[in-house]
N, C-alpha and C positions, 0 to 999 in steps of 0.2 A: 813596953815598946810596941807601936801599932805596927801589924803585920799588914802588906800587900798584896793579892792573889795577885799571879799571872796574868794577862791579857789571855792567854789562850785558855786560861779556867772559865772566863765569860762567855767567851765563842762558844764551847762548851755547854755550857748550861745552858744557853737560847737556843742553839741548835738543839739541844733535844729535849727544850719547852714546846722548841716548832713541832718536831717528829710526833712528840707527844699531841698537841695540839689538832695537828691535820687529824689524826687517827681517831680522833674524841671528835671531832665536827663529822666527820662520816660515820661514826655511829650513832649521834645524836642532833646532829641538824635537821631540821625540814626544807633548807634552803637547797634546791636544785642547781645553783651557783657554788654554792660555799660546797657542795659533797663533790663536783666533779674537780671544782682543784682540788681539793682534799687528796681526792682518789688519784689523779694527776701526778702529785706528792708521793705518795705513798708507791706508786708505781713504776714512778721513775728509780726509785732508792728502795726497793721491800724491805730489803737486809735491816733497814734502819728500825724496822716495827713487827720483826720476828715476837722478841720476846713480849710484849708486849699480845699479838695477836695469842701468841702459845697461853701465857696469861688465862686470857679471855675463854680460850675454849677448854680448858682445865675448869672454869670457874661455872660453863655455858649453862648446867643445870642450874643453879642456887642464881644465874643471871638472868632464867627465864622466869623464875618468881619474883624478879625485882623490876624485870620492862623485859618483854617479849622481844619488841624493837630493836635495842640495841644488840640483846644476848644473838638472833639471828642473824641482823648484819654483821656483826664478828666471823660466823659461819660460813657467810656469802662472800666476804674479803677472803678468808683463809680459801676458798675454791676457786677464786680470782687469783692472790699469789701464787699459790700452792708450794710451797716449800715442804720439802720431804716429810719435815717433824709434823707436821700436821695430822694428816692422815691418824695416823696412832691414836692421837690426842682423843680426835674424833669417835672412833671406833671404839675405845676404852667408857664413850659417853653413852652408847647404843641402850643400854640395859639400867638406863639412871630412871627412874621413879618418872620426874619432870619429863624428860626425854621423849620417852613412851607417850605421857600423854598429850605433849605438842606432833607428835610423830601418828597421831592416828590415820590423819591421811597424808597429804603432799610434804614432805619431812626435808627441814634445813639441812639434816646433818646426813643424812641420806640422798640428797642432793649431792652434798659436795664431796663426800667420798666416790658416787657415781662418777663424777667428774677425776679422781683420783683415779679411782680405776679403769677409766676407760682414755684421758689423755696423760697421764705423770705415770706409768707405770709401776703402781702401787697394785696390790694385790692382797686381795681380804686375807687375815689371818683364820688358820683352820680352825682357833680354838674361840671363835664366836659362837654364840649357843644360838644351839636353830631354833630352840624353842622361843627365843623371841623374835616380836612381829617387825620388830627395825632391821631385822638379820634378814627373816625373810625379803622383806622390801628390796633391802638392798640389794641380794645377789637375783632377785628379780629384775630393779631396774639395770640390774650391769647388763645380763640379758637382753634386755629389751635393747641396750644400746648399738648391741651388734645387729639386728634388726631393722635400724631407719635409713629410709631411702631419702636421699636430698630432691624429693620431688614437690612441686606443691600439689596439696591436696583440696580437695571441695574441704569447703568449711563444715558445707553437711556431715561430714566424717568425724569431726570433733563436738561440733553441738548442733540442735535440732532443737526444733519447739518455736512456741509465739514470742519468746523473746529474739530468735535470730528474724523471724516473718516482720515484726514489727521496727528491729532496727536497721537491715540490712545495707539501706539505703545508705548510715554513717558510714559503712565499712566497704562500700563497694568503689572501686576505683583505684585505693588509695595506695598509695604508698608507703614500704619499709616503714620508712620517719616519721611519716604522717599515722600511721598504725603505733607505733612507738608514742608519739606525744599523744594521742587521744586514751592509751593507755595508763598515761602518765598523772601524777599528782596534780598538773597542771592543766589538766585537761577543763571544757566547760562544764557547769552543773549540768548533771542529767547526760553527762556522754556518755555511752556505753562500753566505762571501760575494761569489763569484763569481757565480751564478746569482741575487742580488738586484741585483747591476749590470745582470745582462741583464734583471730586472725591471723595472728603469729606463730600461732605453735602449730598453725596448717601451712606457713607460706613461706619461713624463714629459709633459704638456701645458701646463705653466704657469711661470712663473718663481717662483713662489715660493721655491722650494728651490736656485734659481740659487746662489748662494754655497755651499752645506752641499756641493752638488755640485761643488765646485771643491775643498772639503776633505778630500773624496774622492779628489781626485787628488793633493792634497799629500800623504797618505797612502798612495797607491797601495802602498807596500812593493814587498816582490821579487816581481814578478809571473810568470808560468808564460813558457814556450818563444816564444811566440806572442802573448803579451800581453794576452787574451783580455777581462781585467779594464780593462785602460787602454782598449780601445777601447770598451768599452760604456758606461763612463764619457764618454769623449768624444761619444759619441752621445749620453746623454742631456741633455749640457751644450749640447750642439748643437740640439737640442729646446727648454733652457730658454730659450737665446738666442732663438731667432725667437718662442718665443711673447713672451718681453720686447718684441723688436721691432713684435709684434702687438698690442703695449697687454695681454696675457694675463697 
């Protein structure tokens, strides 16, 4: 005798090819269209891609030997939802082999516990070993975060040298957005979108641009020796947070 599913067993299962779906096109799309619905999705409904995300960062070492890209924006979503179980997940990853060596300088996962700790009220556990350099970082950057003034700054304060003499001329003037998109993947060949992230992480005072700055980082691409790009981004996302937190 042929069996029937329910109508509601289909609904079911699309809706959470969708949930499933959105979540896979923001960690691996390049289309700057297709990641902000995505993220749209995802942030309208988080609950729907909990497990999933938790998933992901339980896996984030053995994920950064298989694409950098993706194994990070997973990292970057989880500091954007920030659902409680996170944090844990993250911190338990501090001292993984992989970890350590993507964490030598401006570090995903010490980003987004920074962000744990200083907006979701999370708080490092005592039994973190100081002897590593991601433990250090981190209760460094918690530190620093009590620190920043929502003022903006000379850009001279962030970087110096003939690459800011030679471009400055892109960056002068411009605007939040217009700083955002020349940052951006989308930017022209040869725009300097290095030196518009440090335009940011000197000028950011409001959240409005909170998200667009987070697509920044999902974007981030192959970044130099040093990271220079990822951390200036982190700054200024760090900026948009407290002014959020400031009602700003």
């Amino acid at each position: 005798m042929r069996r029937f599913l329910p109508v509601w067993f289909f609904a079911l299962a699309i809706c959470g090819s969708a949930q499933a779906d959105d979540y896979d096109v923001l960690l691996r799309s390049a289309s700057l269209a297709e990641q902000r619905s995505a993220l749209t999705a995802l942030l309208r409904n988080p609950a729907d891609y909990i497990s999933r995300i938790q998933q992901d960062l339980r896996n984030y070492p053995k994920l950064l030997k298989s694409g950098s890209t993706a194994a990070n924006r997973a990292v970057y979503v989880a500091a954007l939802v920030r659902d409680p179980s996170f944090a844990p997940i993250l911190a338990d990853r501090l001292g993984d082999a992989a970890v350590v060596d993507e964490c030598i300088y401006a570090c995903p996962v010490v980003f987004a516990l920074t962000i744990y700790a200083s907006f979701a009220g999370w708080t490092p556990p005592a039994n973190l070993d100081p002897k590593l350099d991601t433990v250090n970082d981190l209760h460094a950057a918690i530190r620093y975060m009590s620190k920043i003034s929502l003022t903006v700054r000379p850009i001279e304060e962030v970087i110096q040298g003939p690459a800011l003499e030679r471009n400055r001329r892109h960056i002068a003037g411009k605007t939040e957005e217009q700083l955002i998109d020349m940052a951006g993947p989308t930017a022209p060949p040869g725009a300097p979108r290095g030196l518009a992230a440090f335009a940011l992480q000197a000028s950011v005072v409001t959240s409005e641009n909170r998200i667009p700055l987070y697509v920044l980082l999902i974007n981030e691409g192959r970044g130099g020796a040093s990271q220079e790009y990822r951390g200036a981004i982190y700054q200024a996302i760090y900026r948009a947070e407290l002014a959020r937190a400031r009602g700003r």
